[in-house]
C-alpha positions as a Python dict, from the first residue, in 0.01 Angstrom:
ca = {
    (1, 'X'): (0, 0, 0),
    (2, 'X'): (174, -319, -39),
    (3, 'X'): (238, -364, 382),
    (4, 'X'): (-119, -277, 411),
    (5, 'X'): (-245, -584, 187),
    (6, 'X'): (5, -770, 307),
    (7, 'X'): (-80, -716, 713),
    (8, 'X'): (-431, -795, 618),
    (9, 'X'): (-408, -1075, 387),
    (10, 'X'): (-160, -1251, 659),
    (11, 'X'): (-394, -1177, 950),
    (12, 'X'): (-719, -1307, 756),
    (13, 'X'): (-540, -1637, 713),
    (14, 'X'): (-446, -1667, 1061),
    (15, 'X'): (-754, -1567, 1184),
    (16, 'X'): (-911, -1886, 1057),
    (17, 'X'): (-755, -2109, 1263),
    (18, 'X'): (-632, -1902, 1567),
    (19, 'X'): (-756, -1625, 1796),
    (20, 'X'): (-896, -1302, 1704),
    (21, 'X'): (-572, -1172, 1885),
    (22, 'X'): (-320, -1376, 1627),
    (23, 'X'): (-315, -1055, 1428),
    (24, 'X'): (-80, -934, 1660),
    (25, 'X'): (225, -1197, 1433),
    (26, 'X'): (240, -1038, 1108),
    (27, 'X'): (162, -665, 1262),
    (28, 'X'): (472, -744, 1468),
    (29, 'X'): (705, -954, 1185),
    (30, 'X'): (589, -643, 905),
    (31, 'X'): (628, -383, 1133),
    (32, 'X'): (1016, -523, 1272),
    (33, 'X'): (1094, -613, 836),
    (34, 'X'): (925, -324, 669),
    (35, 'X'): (870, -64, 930),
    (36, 'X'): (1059, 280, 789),
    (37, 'X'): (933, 481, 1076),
    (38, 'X'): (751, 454, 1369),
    (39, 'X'): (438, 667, 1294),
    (40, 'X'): (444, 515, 921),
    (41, 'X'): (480, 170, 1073),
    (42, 'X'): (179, 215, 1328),
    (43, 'X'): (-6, 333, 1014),
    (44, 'X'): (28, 49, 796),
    (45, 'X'): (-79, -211, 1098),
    (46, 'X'): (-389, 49, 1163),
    (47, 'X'): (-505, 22, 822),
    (48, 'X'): (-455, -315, 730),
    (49, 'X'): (-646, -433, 1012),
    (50, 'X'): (-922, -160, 1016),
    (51, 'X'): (-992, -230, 685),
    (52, 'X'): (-1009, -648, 722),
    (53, 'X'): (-1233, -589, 1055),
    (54, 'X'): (-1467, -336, 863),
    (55, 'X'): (-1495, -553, 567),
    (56, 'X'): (-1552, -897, 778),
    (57, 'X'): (-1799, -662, 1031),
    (58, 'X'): (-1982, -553, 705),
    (59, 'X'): (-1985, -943, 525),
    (60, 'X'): (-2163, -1046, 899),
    (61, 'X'): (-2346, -749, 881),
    (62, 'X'): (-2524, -842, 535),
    (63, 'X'): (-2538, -1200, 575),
    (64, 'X'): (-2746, -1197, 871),
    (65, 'X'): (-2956, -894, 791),
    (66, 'X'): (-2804, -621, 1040),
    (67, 'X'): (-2981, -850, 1330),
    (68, 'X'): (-2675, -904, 1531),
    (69, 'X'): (-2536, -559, 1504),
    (70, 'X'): (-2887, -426, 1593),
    (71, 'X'): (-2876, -646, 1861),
    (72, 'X'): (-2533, -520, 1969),
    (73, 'X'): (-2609, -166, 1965),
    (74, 'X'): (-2900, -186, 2129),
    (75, 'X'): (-2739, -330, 2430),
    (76, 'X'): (-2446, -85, 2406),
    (77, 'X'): (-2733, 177, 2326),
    (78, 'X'): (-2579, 303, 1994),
    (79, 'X'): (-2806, 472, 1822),
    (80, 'X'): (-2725, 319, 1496),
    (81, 'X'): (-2566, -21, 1427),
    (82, 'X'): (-2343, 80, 1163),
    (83, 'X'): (-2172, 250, 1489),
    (84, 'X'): (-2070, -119, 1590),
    (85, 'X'): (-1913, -194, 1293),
    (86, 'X'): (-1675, 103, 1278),
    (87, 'X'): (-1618, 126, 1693),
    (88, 'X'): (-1505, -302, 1576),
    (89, 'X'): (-1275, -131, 1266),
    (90, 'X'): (-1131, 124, 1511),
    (91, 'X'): (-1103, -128, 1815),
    (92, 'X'): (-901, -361, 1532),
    (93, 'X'): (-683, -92, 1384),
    (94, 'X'): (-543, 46, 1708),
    (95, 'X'): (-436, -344, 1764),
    (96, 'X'): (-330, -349, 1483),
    (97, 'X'): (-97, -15, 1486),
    (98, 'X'): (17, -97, 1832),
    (99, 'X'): (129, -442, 1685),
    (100, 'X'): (296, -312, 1429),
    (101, 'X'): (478, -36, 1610),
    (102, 'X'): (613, -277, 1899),
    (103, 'X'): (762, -492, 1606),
    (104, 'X'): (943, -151, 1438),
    (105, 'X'): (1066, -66, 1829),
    (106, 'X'): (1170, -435, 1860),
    (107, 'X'): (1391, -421, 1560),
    (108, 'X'): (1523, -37, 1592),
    (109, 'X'): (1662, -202, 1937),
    (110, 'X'): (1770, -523, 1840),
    (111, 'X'): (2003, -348, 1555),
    (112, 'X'): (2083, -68, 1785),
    (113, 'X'): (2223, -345, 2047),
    (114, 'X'): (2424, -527, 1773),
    (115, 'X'): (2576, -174, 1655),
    (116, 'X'): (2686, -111, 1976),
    (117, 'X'): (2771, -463, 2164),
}
């Protein structure tokens, strides 16, 4: 649970002055420190960011009254708008699991290189 916080807490700061794509640097730096296993390490970078993308989709969402996700499913033709919100979560938490897993894959390799060279 703690990675999870962690991944989104870091990528909610860095999203306020970068990119949306910026969550990519603490997926990658948690996933190459804290990453255990591969399919554990792609789940802590999928939840951590699905759950920061739903909650800042839903804080738009209210603030403006559900007009621009209306908008956006309409011209998508969802049938509902809360569809937009969690296609955004999903959209954010494969990013984020990708992310996460290239930084486990980075380390696993770098070690594995120093082992043997």
């Amino acid at each position: 649970m703690i990675p999870v916080l962690l991944i989104a807490l870091l990528a909610w700061i860095l999203g306020l002055f970068l990119p949306w794509w910026s969550l990519a640097i603490p997926c990658f730096v948690l996933g190459a420190w804290l990453g255990k296993s591969g399919g554990r390490s792609f789940l802590y970078g999928f939840t951590g960011i699905a759950l920061l993308w739903l909650l800042q989709s839903l804080f738009i969402h209210v603030g403006n009254d559900g007009i621009l996700t209306a908008r956006i499913a309409e011209l998508f033709s969802l049938p509902d708008p809360i569809l937009v919100i969690l296609i955004t979560a999903l959209i954010g938490g494969v990013a984020g699991g990708l992310s996460t897993l290239t930084g486990f894959f980075f380390s696993k390799t770098l070690l594995q290189k120093q082992v043997v060279g």
